[in-house]
N, C-alpha and C positions, 0 to 999 in steps of 0.2 A: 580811863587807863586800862580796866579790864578787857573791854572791846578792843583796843587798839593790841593788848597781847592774845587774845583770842585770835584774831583777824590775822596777826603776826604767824601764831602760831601751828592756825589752817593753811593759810599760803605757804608758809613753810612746808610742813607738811605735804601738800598737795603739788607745790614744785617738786619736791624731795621723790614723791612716787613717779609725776612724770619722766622727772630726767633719769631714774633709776628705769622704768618702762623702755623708754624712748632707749635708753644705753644698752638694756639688754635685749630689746628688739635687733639695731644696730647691729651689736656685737653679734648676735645670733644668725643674722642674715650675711654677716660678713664672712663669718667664723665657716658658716656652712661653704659659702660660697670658694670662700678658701682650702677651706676642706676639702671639697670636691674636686678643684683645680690639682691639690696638689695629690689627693689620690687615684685620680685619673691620670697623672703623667707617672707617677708611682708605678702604674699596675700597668700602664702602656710600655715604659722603660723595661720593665719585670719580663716582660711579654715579647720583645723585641730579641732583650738577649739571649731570653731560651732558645727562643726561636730562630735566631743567629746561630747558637753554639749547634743546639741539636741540628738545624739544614746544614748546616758544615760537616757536624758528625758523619750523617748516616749518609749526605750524599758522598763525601770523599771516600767511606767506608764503602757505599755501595758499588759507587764507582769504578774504585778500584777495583773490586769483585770479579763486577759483570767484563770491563775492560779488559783483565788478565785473562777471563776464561776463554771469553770471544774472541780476543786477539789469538790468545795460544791455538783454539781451535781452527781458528780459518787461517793462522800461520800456518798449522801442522798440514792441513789440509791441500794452501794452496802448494807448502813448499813441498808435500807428498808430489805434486799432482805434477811441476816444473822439473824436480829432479826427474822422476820419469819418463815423462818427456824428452827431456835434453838429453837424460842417462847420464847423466851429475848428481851425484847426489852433494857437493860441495856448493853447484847453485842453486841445487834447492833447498838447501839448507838456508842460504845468502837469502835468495828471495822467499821464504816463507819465515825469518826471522823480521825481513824487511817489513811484510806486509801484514804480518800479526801483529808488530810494535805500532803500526799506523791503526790498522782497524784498533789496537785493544786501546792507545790513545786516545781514539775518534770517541770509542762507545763510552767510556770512561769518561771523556767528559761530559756528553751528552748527558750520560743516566745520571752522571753525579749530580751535573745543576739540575735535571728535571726532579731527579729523587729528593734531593736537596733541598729545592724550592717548594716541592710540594709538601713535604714534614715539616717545612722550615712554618709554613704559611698555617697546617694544620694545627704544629704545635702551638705557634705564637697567638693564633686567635682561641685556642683552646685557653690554653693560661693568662691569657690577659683577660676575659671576656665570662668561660664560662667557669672555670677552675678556684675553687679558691683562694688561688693568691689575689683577684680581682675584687672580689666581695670583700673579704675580710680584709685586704690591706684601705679598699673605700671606706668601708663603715668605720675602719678603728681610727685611719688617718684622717676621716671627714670631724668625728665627733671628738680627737683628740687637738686638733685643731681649732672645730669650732666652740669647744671649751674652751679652750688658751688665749683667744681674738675674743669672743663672749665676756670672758674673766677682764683681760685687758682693757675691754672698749667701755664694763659697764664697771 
């Protein structure tokens, strides 16, 4: 009888630490695994819509800038140059309003998307990648996670 609850009592036991092993291995690998997943679309999200808001910012801001100034100038410019010319100064007025609102349009958009896109791309892999919010939103949401899936699984 003593053997049989010894025997009883070992296997017990020695089940008892497997499955608690095997469940916090599990858990641990899942938990990670999960963690990771979901702090990496975390910190990619993070990272998109800075990177979203600021290339909209600074391009539309920029944009607009370089477009108003360039237009106004090669308006003033060409409309200086036609009023003269014709000895109108009513179409040169006409056509260097004309052709400044087109040039300052054209440059305007150009600088916008290119400034835009390139803050946009600078910012976003800056803050996804090397900035803090990428590290620390991994590490807390990896290991808060794979605590919680870890706790749950074992």
């Amino acid at each position: 009888m003593a053997g049989w609850l010894v025997g009883w009592l070992v296997g017990w036991l020695v089940g008892w630490l497997a499955g608690w092993l095997v469940g916090w291995l599990v858990g641990w690998l899942v938990g990670w695994l999960v963690g990771w997943l979901v702090s990496w679309l975390v910190s990619w999200l993070v990272g998109w819509l800075v990177s979203w808001l600021v290339s909209w910012l600074v391009g539309w801001l920029v944009g607009w800038l370089v477009g108003w100034l360039v237009g106004w100038l090669v308006g003033w410019l060409v409309g200086w140059l036609v009023g003269w010319l014709m000895a109108s100064w009513l179409v040169g007025w006409l056509v260097g309003w004309l052709v400044g609102w087109l040039v300052g349009w054209l440059v305007s958009w150009l600088v916008s998307w290119l400034v835009g896109w390139l803050v946009g791309w600078l910012v976003g892999w800056l803050v996804s990648w090397l900035l803090v919010v990428s590290w620390l939103v991994s590490w807390l949401v990896s290991w808060l996670v794979g605590w919680l899936v870890s706790w749950l699984v074992s």
